[in-house]
N, C-alpha and C positions, 0 to 999 in steps of 0.2 A: 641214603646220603653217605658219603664216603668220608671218613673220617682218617684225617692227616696224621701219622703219626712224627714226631722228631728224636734224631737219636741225636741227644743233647750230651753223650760222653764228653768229657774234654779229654782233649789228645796233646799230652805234656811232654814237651822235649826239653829235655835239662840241659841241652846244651844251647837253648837258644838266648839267654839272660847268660854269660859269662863274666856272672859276678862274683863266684868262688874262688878260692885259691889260695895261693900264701897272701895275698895283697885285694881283698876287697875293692871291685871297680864300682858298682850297683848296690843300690842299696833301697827297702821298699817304702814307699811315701801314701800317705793319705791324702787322697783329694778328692774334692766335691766339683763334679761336672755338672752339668742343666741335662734334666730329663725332658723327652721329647715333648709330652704335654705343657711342660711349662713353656718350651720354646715355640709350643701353636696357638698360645692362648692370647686373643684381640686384647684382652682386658689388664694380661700381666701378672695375672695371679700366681702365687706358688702353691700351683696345686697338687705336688709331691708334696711340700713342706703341711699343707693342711691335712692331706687325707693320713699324714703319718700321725697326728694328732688325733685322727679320726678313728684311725685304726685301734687307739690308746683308750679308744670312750671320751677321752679329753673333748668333747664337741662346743664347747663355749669358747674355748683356744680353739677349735679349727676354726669358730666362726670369724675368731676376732682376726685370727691369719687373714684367712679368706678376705675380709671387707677390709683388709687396708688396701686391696685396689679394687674391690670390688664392691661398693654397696649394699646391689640387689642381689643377693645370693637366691633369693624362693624365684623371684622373676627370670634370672638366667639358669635355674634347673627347670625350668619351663620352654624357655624357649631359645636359648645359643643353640645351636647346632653342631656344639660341642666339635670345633678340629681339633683339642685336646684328644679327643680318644682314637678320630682317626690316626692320631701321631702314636697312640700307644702302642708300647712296645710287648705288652700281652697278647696284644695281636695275631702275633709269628704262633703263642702256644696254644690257644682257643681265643680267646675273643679280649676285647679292651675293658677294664675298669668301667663301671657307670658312673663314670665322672660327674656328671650333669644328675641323677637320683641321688647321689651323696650331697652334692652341693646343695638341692631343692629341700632337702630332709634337713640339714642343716639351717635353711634359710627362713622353714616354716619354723623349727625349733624356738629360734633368733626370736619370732615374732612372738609365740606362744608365752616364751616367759622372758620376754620384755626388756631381751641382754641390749647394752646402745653402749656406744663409746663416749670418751672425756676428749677436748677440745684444747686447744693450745689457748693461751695467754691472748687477750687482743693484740690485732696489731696496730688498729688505729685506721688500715684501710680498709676499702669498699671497695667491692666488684661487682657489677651490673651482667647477670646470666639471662638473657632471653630464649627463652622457651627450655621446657621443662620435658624434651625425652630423656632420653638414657644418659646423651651427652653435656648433657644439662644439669641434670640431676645426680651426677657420678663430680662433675665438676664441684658442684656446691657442695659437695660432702667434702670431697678433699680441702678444698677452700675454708671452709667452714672447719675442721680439723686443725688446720694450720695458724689459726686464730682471727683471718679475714672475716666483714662484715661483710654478710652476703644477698643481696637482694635476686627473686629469680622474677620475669616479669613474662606471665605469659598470655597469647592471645583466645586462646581457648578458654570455656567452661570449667575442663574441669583438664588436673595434670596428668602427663604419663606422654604427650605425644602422640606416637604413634605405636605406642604401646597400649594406649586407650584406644585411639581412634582407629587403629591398623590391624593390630593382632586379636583374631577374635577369641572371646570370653571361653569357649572351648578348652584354647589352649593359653590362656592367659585368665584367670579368676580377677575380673575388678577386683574382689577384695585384698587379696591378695598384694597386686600391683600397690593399692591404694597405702596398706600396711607399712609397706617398705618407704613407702613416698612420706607416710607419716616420722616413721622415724629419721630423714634426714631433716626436715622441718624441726624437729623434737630437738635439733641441736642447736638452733636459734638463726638455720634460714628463714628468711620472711619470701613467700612465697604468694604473688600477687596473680590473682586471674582477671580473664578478660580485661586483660590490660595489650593492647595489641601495641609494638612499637609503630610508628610512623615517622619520625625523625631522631635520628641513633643520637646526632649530637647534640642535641636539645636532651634527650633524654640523659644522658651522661652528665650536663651542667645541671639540670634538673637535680637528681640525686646526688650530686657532687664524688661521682665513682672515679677511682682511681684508672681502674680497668674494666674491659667487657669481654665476655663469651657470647659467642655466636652460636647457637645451638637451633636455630630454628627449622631444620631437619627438611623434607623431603615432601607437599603437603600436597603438591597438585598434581592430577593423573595427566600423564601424557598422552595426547590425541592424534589422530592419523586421518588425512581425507581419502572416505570411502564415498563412492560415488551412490546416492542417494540415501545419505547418511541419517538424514530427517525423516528420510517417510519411516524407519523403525524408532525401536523405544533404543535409544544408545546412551550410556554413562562408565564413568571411567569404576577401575574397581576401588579406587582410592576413597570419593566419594561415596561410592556403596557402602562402603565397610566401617565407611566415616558414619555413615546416616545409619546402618544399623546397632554401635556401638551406642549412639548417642538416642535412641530407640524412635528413630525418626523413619516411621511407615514408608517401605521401600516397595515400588511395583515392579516388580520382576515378568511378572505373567507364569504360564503354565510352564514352556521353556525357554530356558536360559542359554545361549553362548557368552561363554566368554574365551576373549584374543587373547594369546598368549601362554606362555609354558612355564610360570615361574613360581616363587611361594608364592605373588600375593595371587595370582589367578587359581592357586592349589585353594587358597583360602576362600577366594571371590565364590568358586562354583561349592566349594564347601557349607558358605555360608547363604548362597541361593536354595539349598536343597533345605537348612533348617528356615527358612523364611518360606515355604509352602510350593520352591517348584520341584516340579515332579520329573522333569527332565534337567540336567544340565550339563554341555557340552561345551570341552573345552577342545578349541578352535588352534592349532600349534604349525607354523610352515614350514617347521622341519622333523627331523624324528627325536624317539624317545631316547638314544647316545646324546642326542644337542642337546635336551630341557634342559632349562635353567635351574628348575626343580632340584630340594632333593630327592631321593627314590621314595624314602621313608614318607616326605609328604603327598607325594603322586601315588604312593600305593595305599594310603589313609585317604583321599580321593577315592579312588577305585573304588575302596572297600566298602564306602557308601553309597552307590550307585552313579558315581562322575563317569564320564565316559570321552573317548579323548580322541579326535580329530586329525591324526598325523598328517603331516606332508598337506595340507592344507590352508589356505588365508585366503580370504575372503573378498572378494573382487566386486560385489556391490551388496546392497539392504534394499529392500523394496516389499513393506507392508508384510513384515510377520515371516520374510524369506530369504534366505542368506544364499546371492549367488558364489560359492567356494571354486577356486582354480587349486586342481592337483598339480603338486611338487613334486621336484623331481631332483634327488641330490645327483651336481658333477662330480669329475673327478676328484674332485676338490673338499667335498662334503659339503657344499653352499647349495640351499635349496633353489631352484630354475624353475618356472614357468613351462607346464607342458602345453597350455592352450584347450586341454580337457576343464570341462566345467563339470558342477555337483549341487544340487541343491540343497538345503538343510531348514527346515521349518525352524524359528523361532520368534518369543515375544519380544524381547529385547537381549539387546549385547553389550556383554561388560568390557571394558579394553582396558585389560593389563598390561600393558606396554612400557613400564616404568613409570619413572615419577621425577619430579624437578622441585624446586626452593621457589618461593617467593619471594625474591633478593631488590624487590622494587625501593624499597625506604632505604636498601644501601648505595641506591646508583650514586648520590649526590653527595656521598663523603668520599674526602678528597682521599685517595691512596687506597681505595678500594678498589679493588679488577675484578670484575663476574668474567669468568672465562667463558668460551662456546658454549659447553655443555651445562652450563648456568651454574657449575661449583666459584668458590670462593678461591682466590692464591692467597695459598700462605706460603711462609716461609717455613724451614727447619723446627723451627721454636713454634707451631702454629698462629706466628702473628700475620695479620694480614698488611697490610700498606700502609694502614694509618698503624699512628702509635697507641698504643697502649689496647689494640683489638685484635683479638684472640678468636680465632672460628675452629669446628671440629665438627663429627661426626657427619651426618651424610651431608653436609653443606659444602665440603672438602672435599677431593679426587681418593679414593680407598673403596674399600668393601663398604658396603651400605647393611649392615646386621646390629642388632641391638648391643652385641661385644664388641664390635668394633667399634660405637661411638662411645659405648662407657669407657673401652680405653682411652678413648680421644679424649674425653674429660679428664680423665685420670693424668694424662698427659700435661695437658692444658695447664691445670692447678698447678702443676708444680712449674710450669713455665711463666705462668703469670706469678706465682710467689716469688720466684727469681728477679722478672723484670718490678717488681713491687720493693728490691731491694734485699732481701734477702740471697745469702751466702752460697752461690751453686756450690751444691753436692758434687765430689767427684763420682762418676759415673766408673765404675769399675770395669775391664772387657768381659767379655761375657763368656763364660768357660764353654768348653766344646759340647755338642750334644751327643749324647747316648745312642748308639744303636744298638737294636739288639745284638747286634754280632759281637757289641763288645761286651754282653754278659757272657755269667758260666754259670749254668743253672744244669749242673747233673739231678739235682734233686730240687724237685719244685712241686706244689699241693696243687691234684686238679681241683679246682673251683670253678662251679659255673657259674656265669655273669646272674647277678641278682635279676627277676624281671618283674615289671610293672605292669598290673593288670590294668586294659583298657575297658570301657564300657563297648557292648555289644554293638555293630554298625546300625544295628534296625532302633535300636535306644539313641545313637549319639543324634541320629537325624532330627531326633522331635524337639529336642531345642539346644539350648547353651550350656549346657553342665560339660563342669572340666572330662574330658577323654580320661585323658591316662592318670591315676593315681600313684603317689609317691612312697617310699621304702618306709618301712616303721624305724627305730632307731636300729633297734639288733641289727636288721637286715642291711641297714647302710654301714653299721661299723663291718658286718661280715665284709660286703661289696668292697672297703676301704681296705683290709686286709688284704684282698688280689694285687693290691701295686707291688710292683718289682722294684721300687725302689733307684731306680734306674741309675747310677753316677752317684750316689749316695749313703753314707755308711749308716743301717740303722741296726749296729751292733749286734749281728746273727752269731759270731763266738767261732766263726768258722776259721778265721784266723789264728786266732787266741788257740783252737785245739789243734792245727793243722803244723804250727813252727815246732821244730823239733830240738829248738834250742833253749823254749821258752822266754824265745828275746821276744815274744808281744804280753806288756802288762793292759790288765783292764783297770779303769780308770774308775769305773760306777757309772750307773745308769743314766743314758741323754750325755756323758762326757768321750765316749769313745774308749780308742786305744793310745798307746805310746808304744812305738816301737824301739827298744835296747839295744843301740848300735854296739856298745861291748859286748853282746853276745849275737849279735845278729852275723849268718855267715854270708850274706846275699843270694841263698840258695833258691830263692822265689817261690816258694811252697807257699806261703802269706799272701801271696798276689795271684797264687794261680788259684786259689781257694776261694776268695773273692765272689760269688756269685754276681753281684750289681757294680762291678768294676768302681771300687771306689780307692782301688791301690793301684800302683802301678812304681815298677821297677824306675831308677831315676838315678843318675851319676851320681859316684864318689861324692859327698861334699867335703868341705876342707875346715876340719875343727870343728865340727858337731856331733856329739853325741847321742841325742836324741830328736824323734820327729813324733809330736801328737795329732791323733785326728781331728 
């Protein structure tokens, strides 16, 4: 393997900042930009501002950072797909922060010793949340935070959505899930099951709610007519995954296909090989550039005996025999019909095809639209037509991932406490993002990314124990340590030794600097020292003498 080297000098030209002279034009300022993680994160976390608490040992402050928009910290180091780290800018020097093992080791901690937050003052109203996934249960915390009476009403057994019923035990521990679920209840949500809504406004006079959340997610697998669809064993993976979460005897037969390239088909055939079949083959009509997959789950596939079908779909069933027509990508990359056929032995076929809402009990409220593709319209504010109803997470047009609907609740809350009367917050704009090119990192620690040991592929197949295990504490504050910091000053002194004026005072620890415009000469030596650009040169002002960070 060929290892990158970077020559990270910086190349300083003093004549490019001409802020010297008999008359000072430039002068260097402190500012705080948005690092690339925080600007990829569904959910809105500041996860610069946690992991630098992390980095301190401080872990009961990173936690508490953390769950002001994020609840489930153990359930999303579990299973986000973390675009934080794709966004990271460690990237460029070896590899990204393990953003998502810091957060998980954090959120088991949270549970361990039993940290929960304080709640605002009542406010006197009720908000009605149906159904309790991520975007459901992300709402009622913020809700419930903010002093609101929270009722969540859901149609299933038991809570988590498709967090229970979807993501399997492997990579999600019920207990786990259930923990995190306990403590937003532990704040005085009332959390009602098998309670299935069937008339929204009935149920809203019923309860006397102010407001409602829409959160009832994404539950039934989508189907495709394949021609002699009945003579095989056929079901969607939605249901599979539903019936084996909930431990409801699933016939698979010897072998298994399942349609489709995406997670939940990664998990479908994943979770055919621990339910006793011994082949399973996923079925995909274009190649492995198209899968919808990520790599990481299609080569945890592989790794356990899945085996994968390219350029293929399936053109009839007939008794235990998949007739398959090979693809064929155009210029275009869109897979085409060659007219060649293939056969493929199996007992039944899973179809991972996506998934859609069951939006039936909303057709008859007035000011509600189901669009085409059976999401919800909302508006800016996530409210939908009617007044005072609020939808999010996959019920809504967006990404369909467990972070993006805990944003969506996160969202929600504060836009239902708005319309509940309360004071909107100014939104502030949002400072610019970081790239690497805008650090200076002549000197920087190699550290390799912390790694998380999985169980062996011939172990994961024989049943449900979680894969991958998480960072000890040490090991996640080390991992917390690799941030660079990106757009933000967390006082390296490199300033403080580099001015040769000594026009930068230090302030004490967590307060920064102040930089001394009566001795500052605008020579930029303080801004080019900078390693995570959180200075930057900035016009004359007119009758100020000093600027703190």
């Amino acid at each position: 393997m060929t290892t990158l080297f970077h020559d990270l000098t910086p190349r300083l030209d003093p004549l490019r900042h001409k802020g010297t002279g008999p008359l000072r034009t430039q002068r260097p300022a402190y500012i705080q930009l948005r690092a690339p993680c925080n600007q990829a994160c569904p959910a809105g976390e500041d996860i610069q501002g946690w992991l630098a608490l992390a980095q301190a040992g401080e872990f009961e402050n990173a936690w508490r950072k953390l769950v002001e928009a994020n609840p489930m910290p153990a359930v999303h180091g579990r299973v986000c797909y973390h675009p934080c780290e794709t966004s990271c800018n460690r990237n460029e020097l070896d590899s990204a922060v393990s953003i998502h093992a810091v957060e998980r080791m954090l959120g088991d901690m949270a549970v361990a010793q039993g940290w929960t937050i304080a709640v605002a003052r009542d406010t006197g109203k009720r908000v009605l949340v149906i159904g309790s996934g991520p975007a459901g249960l992300a709402a009622a915390w913020h809700l419930r935070r903010l002093g609101h009476a929270v009722e969540i009403q859901e149609a299933a057994s038991a809570p988590g959505g498709m967090m229970h019923f979807g993501i399997p035990a492997y990579r999600l521990p019920r207990a786990v899930l259930q923990q995190e679920i306990d403590r937003i209840v532990a704040l005085g949500v009332t959390l009602t099951l098998n309670c299935p809504v069937t008339d929204l406004a009935a149920a809203r006079a019923a309860g006397k709610f102010d407001a409602v959340f829409l959160a009832i997610g994404t539950q039934i697998g989508r189907r495709i007519e394949i021609p002699g669809r009945d003579a095989g064993h056929m079901l969607t993976a939605v249901g599979m995954l539903h019936d084996a979460a909930a431990g409801t005897p699933v016939k698979l037969g010897r072998r298994v296909a399942v349609y489709g390239a995406g997670n939940t088909a990664m998990d479908a055939a994943r979770t055919a090989r621990r339910l006793g079949a011994e082949e399973a083959v996923i079925v995909f009509i274009s190649d492995r550039a198209h899968m919808e997959a990520h790599a990481f789950e299609a080569q945890e596939a592989q790794d356990e005996g899945v085996t994968v079908k390219w350029l293929s779909s399936i053109h009839a069933v007939d008794a235990g025999q998949l007739e398959l027509e090979i693809m064929a990508l155009d210029a275009a990359g869109k897979p085409q019909p060659t007219g060649q056929f293939e056969t493929l032995q199996a007992d039944s076929v899973v179809l991972a095809l996506g998934q859609q809402a069951d939006t039936h009990f909303l057709r008859t409220l007035a000011g509600i639209v189901i669009q085409p593709d059976g999401s919800v319209a909302v508006d800016a504010r996530l409210m939908t037509g009617a007044a005072g109803v609020f939808a999010g997470g996959d019920l809504v047009p967006g990404a369909r991932t467990v972070t993006s609907a805990t944003g969506h609740g996160r969202q929600a809350a504060a836009m239902i406490d708005a319309w509940l009367g309360a004071s909107a917050q100014p939104v502030a704009p949002a400072p610019a993002v970081v790239t690497f090119a805008m650090l200076n990192l002549p000197i920087y620690a190699d550290a390799a990314r912390a790694a998380q040991t999985e169980l062996a592929a011939s172990v994961r197949v024989a049943g449900f124990d979680e894969v991958t295990a998480g960072l000890d504490a040490a090991s996640a504050r080390r991992e917390a340590q690799r941030c660079l910091s990106c757009g933000n000053c967390f006082e390296c002194d490199n300033c403080y030794a580099a001015c040769p004026e000594d026009a930068i005072q230090k302030l004490g620890p967590g307060m920064g600097y102040r930089v001394l415009l009566n001795a500052c000469t605008g020579c930029t030596v303080c801004v080019d020292q900078c390693p995570c650009h959180a200075m930057e040169m900035v016009a004359e002002p007119v009758n100020l003498t000093e600027v703190t960070a």
